[in-house]
C-alpha positions, 0 to 999 in steps of 0.5 A: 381536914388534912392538907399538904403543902409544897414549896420553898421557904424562901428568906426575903430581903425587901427595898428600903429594909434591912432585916430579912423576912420571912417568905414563900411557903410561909405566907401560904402557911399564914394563910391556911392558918388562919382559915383552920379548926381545931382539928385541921393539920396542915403538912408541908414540904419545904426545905428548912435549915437551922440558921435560918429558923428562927425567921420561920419557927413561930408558924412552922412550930405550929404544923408538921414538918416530918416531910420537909428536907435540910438544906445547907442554903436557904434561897433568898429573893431581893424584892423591888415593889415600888409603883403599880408595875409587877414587882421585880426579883432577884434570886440568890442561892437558887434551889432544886427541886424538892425531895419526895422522898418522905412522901407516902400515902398520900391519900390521907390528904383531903387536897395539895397545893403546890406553890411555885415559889421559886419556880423550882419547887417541883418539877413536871416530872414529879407533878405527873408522879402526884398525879398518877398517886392522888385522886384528890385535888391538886391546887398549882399557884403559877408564881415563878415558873412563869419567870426564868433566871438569866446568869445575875439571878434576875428572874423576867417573864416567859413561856412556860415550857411544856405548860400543857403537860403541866395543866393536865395535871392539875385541878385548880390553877392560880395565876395573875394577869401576867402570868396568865400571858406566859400559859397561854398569850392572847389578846382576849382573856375568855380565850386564853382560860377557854384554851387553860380548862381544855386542857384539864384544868378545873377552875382557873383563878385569875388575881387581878391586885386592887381589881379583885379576881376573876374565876372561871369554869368549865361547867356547862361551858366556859363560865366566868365570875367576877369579883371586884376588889374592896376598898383599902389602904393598900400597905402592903404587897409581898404574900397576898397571893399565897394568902389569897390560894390557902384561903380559896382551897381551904374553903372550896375542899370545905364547901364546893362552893366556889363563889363563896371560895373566891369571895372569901379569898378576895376578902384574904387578899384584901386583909393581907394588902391592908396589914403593914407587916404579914411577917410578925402575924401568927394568925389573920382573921380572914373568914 
């Protein structure tokens, strides 16, 4: 299998700890990772610089980063995760949008997930241009688009602007419950991700933290799954949802089974909320 990852490696910089780590796109790399066989590869388009490697190299050694670009200035994110509140960002040395400049045949991708790290990693733009190139599955993690940057680099919760454009584009959509308001708010859930799968979307994935997650269809009507979350000592709070979308694309391209997929992305989730440290794994064992 052969999957194509988009988004921004990012240096993240966490409350209480003074060393940086390693962010974005890497977790999303961990993830798939640790779900691949021998024969999988898995390409990703990010951006990368030579300073900044060392903090990367150790999963980034492992995969195909022919497609990747060089950038003077890596983004950096100031992370505050204290409490059960949504955690705080603040970005410094925001980047552009990604180069597709290397980006050909794209068909020889069994699926892409395009993860929107910094809320900038592509833009709709070059979704439309993937679209209109690829016939395979096009997984979008909401992330930060949901969020927009004021003049100090704090990013805050709004609309996404042009978000129909957006899912019509797209086969499977990640979001949380907070991003999920900035789609489409409403006081009724069911009617939100009715409104998200009318508008072209497949499967729309809702990541609700220690509650587990929720998946909804399009299949014969608008039709939902619950998963509720399992029981752990929660140490951790930065890259379980990347982990938790590789996790759930890799096994639905495999399988087309999507309770099974959401089932083993939740145990993901689970996996990497449990482990104190993701940045120093290689590999997780998750499926």
């Amino acid at each position: 299998m052969k999957i194509l990852l988009i988004g921004h490696s990012i240096i993240d910089h966490l409350e209480n700890k003074a060393e940086a780590n390693p962010g974005g796109a890497f977790y999303s790399t961990l993830g798939f990772l640790s779900c691949f066989k021998p024969n999988d590869r898995l390409s990703l388009l990010t951006g990368k610089n030579a300073e900044s490697l060392p903090l990367f190299e150790r999963l980034y050694s492992k995969i195909d980063l022919s497609l990747s670009e060089d950038v003077l200035e890596m983004p950096e994110v100031f992370l505050h995760t204290s409490g059960e509140s949504e955690r705080r960002e603040v970005y410094r040395n925001i980047a552009g949008n990604l180069s597709f400049a290397k980006l050909e045949n794209l068909s020889r991708f069994d699926g892409i997930l395009i993860n929107m790290i910094t809320g900038f990693d592509i833009s709709l733009k070059q979704l439309k241009w993937l679209r209109e190139n690829y016939t395979g599955l096009i997984y979008l993690d909401v992330h930060t688009l949901s969020r927009g940057l004021d003049e100090e680099g704090k990013r805050e919760f709004r609309q996404i602007p042009n978000v129909e454009e957006w899912l019509a584009c797209v086969d499977i959509l990640q979001c949380n419950e907070n991003e999920l308001s900035t789609i489409r708010y409403s006081n009724d859930e069911k009617s939100a991700a009715k409104w998200i799968l009318e508008k072209g979307v497949k499967l729309l994935i809702i990541t609700r933290g220690k509650n587990g997650a929720l998946l909804y269809t399009r299949e014969n009507g608008i039709n939902s799954l619950k998963i509720n979350g399992e029981k752990i000592a929660a140490e951790n709070k930065i890259g379980c949802g990347d982990i938790f979308g590789a996790t759930f694309f890799y096994s639905y391209i495999r399988t087309r089974d999507s309770k099974h997929s959401l089932e083993s992305a939740n145990h993901a989730g689970a996996v990497a909320a449990s482990t104190a440290d993701l940045s120093n794994f290689i590999k997780l064992t998750l499926l």
